[in-house]
N, C-alpha and C positions, 0 to 999 in steps of 0.2 A: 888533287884538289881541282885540278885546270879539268879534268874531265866531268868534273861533276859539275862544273859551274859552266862548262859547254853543253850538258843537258837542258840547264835551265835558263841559258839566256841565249843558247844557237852561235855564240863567238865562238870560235876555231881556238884551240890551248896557242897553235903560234901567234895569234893575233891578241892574244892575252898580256894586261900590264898589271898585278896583284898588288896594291898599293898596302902597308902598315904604317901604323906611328912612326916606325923608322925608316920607313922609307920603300923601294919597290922591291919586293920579293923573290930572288931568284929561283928559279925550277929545281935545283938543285937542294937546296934548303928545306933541312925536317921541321913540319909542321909542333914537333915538341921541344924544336928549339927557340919557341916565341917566347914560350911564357905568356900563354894566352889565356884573358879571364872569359869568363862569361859574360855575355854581353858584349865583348870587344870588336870595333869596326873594325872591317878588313872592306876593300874599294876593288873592283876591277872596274877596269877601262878597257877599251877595244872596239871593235866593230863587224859584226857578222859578214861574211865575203860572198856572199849570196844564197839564190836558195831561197827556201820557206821562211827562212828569217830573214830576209830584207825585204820579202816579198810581205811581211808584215808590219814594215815601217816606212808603209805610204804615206803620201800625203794626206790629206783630209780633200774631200772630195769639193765641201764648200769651206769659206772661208771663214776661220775663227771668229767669231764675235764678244768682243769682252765687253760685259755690262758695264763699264766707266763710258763706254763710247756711245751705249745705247742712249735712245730716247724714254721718256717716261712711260709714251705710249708702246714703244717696242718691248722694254722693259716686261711692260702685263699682260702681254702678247705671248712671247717666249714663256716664262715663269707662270702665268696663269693666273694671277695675281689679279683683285680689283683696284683698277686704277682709284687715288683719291679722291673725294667731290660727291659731289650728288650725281644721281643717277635719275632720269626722266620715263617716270613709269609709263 
């Protein structure tokens, strides 16, 4: 399972922590001894050790802007929106 979840998120199986309802899953542990339904969460944690996958959790180049912070007028700027009020044909 640690292989196949290193396919799809680039974490290395030893940098892997496999979280269950009961708690963290050992390597050693058959996946048919959960008793797992469908649909049931299963969590890894970890962190890619470099590579293509860290090299695709840059930073953002500019600075997040969250609409609570924006102005009315930046607001209809970004979003494209018409601001409200009349407009002066």
């Amino acid at each position: 399972m640690k292989y196949q979840l290193y396919s799809l998120t680039g974490v290395e199986p030893d940098r892997q922590k496999v979280l269950v309802k009961g708690g963290q899953l050992k390597d050693d542990t058959p996946l048919s001894s959960l008793n797992a339904k469908p649909g049931q969460t299963f969590m890894m944690m970890g962190t890619p050790s470099g590579g293509q996958a860290a090299a695709d959790l840059r930073r953002p180049k500019e600075a997040v802007k969250f609409m609570e912070d924006m102005t009315d007028a930046e607001i209809a700027r970004a979003g494209g929106a018409t601001p409200a009020g009349l407009q002066n044909l």
